[in-house]
Structures are given as structure tokens and as C-alpha cells.
C-alpha positions, 0 to 999 in steps of 0.5 A: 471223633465220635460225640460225646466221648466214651469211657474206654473202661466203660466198654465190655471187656475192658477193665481199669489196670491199677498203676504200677506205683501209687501216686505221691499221697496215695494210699496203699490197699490193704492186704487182703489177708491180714495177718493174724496176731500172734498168741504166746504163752502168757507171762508168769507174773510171780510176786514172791507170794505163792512162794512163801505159801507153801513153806507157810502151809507147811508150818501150819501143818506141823503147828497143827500136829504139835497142838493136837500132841499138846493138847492130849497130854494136858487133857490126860494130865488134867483129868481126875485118877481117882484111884490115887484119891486119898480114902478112909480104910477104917471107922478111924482112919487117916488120909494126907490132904493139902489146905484147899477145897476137896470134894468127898465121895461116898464109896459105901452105904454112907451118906457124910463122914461122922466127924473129920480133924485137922491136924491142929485139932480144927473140927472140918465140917462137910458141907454142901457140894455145888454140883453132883459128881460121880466115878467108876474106875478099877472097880470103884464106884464114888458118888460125891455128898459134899466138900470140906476146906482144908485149912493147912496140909497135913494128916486128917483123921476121919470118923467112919461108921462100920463099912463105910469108905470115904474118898476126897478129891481136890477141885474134881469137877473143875479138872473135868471141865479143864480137861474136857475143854482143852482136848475140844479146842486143841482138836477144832483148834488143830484141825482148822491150822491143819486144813489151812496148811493144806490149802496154803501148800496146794497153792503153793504149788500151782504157777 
């Protein structure tokens, strides 16, 4: 025997075998390859919300179609004719007025009406208008020169001097400013409805 006593594995061209089995509380190796984990598609989580997107987009869509119709036919309803304007035809005319405020326009050289009459035989007085207003329309030219207050309706007579006519129009200004506005917030109004819509619709769709 030889001393001190040498490892058989320590040797060249010896090397340890592992056991067969492992022994009782050992640990197996690992694999040298692990295994890689295994990719899917992912899930589609849908919670019921994108799909009442697109049938809300649509609605908002026609929503915003219908406001942008509603709100040419009011700017077109409101807006002043003043073709249609009662007007003086004489030096001693009468024209067909309601009991409010009426702005009279000048289609002439003349500056004021020289006198006007309620039907009741009230003296109607022109007095001073608030805000200058004017129009150009089927071959008529108006320039406002003050406003009367009607005080019923009636048939009003109308003291003219020679070539001058006179035109009245009741709450012209206000009907512009109306009219204007209404077709300005139905167009942004129906386009901000319109571009959600879209939106909504496109999400909508995505899954």
C-alpha cells in the first residue's frame, strides 16, 4: 500500500462518473438547456366599453349633422328681408305696423319722416337710434335715421317730403346679431360633436 493514499480521480485520465441514481436528499442538476417560456397571444380584455364607443361616435355624428341643418334654417329664418319692410309710397302714404320698436330707414335723400300717426291719432315721434344700421338688397339701399315705438298695430300714416321713401323695420339689429350667432355656434358646436364622433367611431373599432 503505497502511503499516504492517493485519490484514483486525481490521476490523468481518470474522471469521477456520477452515479446512476442520486442518492436520497440529493439534488437533481439542472438541465442545461432551460426551456424557454412559452409566448401566446395576449388576452383581449373588452369590458363593454369600446363597444358602446362606436355606436355612441355614430350618434354624435348624426347629432352633429342635424345641428349643423338646425342652425342654417334659423340663421336664414332670423336674418332681416328687407325687401318685405313696410315703406312709404308717397308724400302721404300708409304702412301696416305691429305695436313695438321699429327702426326707420331712409331709401332717399331724406333724413326723418316729417310726421307719423297711430291709427288712434297718437303723434309717433322718430327718435334716436342706438346703433347705425344699413342694407343693399334687390336694388334697395336703406340707411337707418332713428326708430319709433309703435303703441298698437295698425295702419300708420306717414308724412313724406316729395322723393323721399321711408322703410321700418322692427328689431333689425337685434335679428342680425341673432342670426349671425346662431350659425356661429351651430357651425363650431356641430363640428366639435362631428370630430368626437369620429374619434369615438375609430376606437371603436380598434380590439
Amino acid at each position: 500500500m503505497t502511503y499516504p493514499p492517493q485519490d484514483p480521480y486525481s490521476q490523468p485520465g481518470h474522471y469521477p462518473q456520477p452515479s446512476q441514481y442520486p442518492q436520497a436528499g440529493g439534488f437533481q442538476q439542472p438541465s442545461p438547456y432551460p426551456q424557454q417560456p412559452q409566448y401566446g397571444a395576449p388576452a383581449v380584455i373588452d369590458d363593454g366599453r369600446r363597444s358602446r364607443k362606436r355606436p355612441l361616435g355614430v350618434a354624435l355624428i348624426i347629432a352633429a349633422i342635424a345641428l349643423f341643418i338646425v342652425a342654417i334654417v334659423v340663421a336664414i329664418a332670423l336674418f332681416p328681408r328687407p325687401g318685405g319692410f313696410p315703406r312709404t309710397s308717397g308724400t302721404n302714404s300708409t304702412v301696416e305696423l305691429t305695436a313695438g320698436t321699429w327702426t326707420v330707414f331712409a331709401e332717399g335723400q331724406g333724413s326723418r319722416p316729417i310726421g307719423i300717426e297711430a291709427p288712434d291719432g297718437t303723434v309717433v315721434t322718430v327718435g334716436p337710434q342706438f346703433s347705425s344700421s344699413n342694407y343693399t338688397i334687390g336694388g334697395r339701399s336703406g340707411t337707418s335715421v332713428g326708430s319709433i315705438e309703435a303703441p298698437v298695430d295698425g295702419t300708420y300714416t306717414v308724412v313724406t317730403a316729395p322723393g323721399d321713401t321711408f322703410a321700418f323695420g322692427q328689431n333689425f339689429g337685434r335679428d342680425i346679431t341673432v342670426s349671425i350667432l346662431s350659425g356661429i355656434l351651430g357651425f363650431f358646436g356641430g363640428a366639435l360633436l362631428f370630430i368626437v364622433g369620429v374619434v369615438l367611431v375609430v376606437m371603436g373599432k380598434r380590439r
